[in-house]
Biotite code that builds the C-alpha atoms (Angstrom):
import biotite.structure as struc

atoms = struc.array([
    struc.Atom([60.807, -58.133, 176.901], chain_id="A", res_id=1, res_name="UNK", atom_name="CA", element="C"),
    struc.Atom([64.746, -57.940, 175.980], chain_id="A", res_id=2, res_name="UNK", atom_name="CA", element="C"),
    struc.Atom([67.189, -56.037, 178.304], chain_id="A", res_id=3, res_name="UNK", atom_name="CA", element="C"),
    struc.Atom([66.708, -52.950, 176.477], chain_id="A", res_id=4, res_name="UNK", atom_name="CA", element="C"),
    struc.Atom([63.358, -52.865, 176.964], chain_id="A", res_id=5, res_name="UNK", atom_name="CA", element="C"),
    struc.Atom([64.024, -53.301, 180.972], chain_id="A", res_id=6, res_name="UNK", atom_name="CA", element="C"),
    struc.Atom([67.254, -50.679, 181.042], chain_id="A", res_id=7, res_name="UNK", atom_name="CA", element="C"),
    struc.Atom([64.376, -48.306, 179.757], chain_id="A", res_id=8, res_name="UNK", atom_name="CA", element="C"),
    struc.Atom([61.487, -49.378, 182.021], chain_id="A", res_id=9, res_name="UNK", atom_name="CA", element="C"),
    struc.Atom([64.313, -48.845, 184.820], chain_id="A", res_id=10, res_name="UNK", atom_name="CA", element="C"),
    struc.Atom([65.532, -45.514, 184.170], chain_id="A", res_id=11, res_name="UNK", atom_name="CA", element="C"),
    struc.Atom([61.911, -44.347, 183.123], chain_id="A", res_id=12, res_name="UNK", atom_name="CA", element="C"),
    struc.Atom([61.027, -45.716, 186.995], chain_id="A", res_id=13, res_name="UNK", atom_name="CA", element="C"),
    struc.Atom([63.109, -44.144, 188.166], chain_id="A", res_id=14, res_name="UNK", atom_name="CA", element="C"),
    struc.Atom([62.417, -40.649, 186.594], chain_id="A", res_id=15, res_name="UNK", atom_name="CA", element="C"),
    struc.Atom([65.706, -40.294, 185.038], chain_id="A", res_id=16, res_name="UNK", atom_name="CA", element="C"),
    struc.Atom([66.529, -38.660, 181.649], chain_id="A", res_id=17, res_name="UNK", atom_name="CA", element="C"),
    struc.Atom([69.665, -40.279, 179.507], chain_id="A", res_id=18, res_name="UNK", atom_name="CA", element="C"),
    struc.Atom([71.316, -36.963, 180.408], chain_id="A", res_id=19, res_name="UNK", atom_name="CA", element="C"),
    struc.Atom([71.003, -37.641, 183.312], chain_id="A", res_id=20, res_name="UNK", atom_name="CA", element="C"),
    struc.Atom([71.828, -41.223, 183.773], chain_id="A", res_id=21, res_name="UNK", atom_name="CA", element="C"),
    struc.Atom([74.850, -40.723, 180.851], chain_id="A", res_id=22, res_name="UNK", atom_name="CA", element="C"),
    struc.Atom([75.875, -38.174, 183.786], chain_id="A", res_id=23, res_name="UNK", atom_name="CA", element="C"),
    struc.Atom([75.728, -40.329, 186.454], chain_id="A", res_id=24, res_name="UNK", atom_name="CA", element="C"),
    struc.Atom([77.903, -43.613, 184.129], chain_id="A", res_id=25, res_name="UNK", atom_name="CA", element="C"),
    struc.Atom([79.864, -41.183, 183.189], chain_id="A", res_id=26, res_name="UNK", atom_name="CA", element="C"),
    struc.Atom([79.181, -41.358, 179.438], chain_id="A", res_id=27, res_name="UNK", atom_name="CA", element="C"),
    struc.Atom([77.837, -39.093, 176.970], chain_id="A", res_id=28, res_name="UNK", atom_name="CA", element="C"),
    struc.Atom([74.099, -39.363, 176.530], chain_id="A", res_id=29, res_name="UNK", atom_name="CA", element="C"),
    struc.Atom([73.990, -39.695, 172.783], chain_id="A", res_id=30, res_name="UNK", atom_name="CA", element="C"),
    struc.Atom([75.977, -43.035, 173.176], chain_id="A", res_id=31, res_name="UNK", atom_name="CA", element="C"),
    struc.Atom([73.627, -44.183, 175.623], chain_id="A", res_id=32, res_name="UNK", atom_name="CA", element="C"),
    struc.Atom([70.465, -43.320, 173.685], chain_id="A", res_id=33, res_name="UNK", atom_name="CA", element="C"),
    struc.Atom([72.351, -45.358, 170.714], chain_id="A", res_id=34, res_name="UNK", atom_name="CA", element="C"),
    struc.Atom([72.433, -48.290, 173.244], chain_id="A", res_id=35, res_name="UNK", atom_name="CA", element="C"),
    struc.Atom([69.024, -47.539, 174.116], chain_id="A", res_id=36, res_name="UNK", atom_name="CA", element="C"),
    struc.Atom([67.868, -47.561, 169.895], chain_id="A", res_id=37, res_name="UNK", atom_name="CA", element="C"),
    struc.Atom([69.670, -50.790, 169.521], chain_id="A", res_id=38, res_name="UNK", atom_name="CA", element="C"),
    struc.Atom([72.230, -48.989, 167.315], chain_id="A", res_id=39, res_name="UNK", atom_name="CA", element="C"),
    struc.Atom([74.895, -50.389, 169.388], chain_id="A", res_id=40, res_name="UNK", atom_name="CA", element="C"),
    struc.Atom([75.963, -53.055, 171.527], chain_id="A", res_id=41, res_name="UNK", atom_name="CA", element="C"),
    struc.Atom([75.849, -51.878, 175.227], chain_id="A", res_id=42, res_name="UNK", atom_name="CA", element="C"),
    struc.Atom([79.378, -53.037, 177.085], chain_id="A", res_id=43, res_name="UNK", atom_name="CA", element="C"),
    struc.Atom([79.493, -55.448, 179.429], chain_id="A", res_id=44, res_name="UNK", atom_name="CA", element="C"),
    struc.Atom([81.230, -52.446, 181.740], chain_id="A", res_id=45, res_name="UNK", atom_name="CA", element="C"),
    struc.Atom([78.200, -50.177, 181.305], chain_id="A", res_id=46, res_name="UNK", atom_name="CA", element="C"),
    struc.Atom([75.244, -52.795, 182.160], chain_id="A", res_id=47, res_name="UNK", atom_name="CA", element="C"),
    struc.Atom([77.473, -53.477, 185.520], chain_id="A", res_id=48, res_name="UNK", atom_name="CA", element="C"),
    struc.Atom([77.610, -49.542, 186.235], chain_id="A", res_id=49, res_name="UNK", atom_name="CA", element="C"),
    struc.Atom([73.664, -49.199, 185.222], chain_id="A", res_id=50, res_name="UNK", atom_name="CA", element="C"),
    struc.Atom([72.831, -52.748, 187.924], chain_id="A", res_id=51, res_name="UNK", atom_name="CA", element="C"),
    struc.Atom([75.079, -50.775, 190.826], chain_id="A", res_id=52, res_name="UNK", atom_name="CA", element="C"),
    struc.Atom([73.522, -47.268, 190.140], chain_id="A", res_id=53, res_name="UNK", atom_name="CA", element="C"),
    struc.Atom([70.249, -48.779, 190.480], chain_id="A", res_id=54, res_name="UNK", atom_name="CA", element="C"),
    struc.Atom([70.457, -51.119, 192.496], chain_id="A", res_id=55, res_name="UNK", atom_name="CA", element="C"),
    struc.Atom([68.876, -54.025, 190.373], chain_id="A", res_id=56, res_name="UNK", atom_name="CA", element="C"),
    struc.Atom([70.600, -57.586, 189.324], chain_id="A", res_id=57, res_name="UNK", atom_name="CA", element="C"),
    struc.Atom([72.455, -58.320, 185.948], chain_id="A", res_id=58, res_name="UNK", atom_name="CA", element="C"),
    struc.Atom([69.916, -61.310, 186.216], chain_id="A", res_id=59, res_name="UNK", atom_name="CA", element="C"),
    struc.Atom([67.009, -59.289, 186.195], chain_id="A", res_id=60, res_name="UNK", atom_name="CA", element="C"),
    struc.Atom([68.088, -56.683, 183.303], chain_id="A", res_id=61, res_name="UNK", atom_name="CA", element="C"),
    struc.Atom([68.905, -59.898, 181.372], chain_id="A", res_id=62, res_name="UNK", atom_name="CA", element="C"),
    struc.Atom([65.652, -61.746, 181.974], chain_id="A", res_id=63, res_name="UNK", atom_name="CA", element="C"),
    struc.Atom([67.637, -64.503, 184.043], chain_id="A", res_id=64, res_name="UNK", atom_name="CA", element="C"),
    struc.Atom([65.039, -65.654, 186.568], chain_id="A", res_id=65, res_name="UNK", atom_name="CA", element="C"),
    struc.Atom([64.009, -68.710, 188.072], chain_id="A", res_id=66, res_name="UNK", atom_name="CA", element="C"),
    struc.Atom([61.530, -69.412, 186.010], chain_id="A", res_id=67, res_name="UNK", atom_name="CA", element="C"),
    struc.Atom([63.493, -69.139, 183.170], chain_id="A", res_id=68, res_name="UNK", atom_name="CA", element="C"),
    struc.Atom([63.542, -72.424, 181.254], chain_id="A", res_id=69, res_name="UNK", atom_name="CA", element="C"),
    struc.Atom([66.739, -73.300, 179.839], chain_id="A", res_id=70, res_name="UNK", atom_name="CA", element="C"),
    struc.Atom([67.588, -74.815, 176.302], chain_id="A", res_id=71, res_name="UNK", atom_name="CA", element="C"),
    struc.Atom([68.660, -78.434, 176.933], chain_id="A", res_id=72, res_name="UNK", atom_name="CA", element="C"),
])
């Protein structure tokens, strides 16, 4: 699982529609369903919005747990 795939699984939790949630970053929902295709790049400035309006970690969206095993 990337950090699309959890952005989605998030917003899908949470009932929201990327009208909705493009709303609520203030950003137009086509751009964020182009983030959400992988046609884009999401900014570093939107992930940080998307973590505070839902309350979840930049470590979690970007699979950066403990049991994460680092390249040596």
């Amino acid at each position: 699982m990337d950090y699309i795939d959890r952005i989605i699984a998030v917003r899908v939790d949470a009932d929201d529609t990327q009208r909705s949630l493009g709303k609520a970053l203030d950003i137009n929902h086509i751009q964020w369903a182009n983030y959400e295709r992988r046609f884009n790049e999401m900014p570093i400035r939107y992930l940080i919005k998307f973590c505070k309006y839902y309350g979840v970690s930049a470590d979690y969206i970007l699979g950066l747990g403990r049991d994460m095993k680092w390249p040596r």
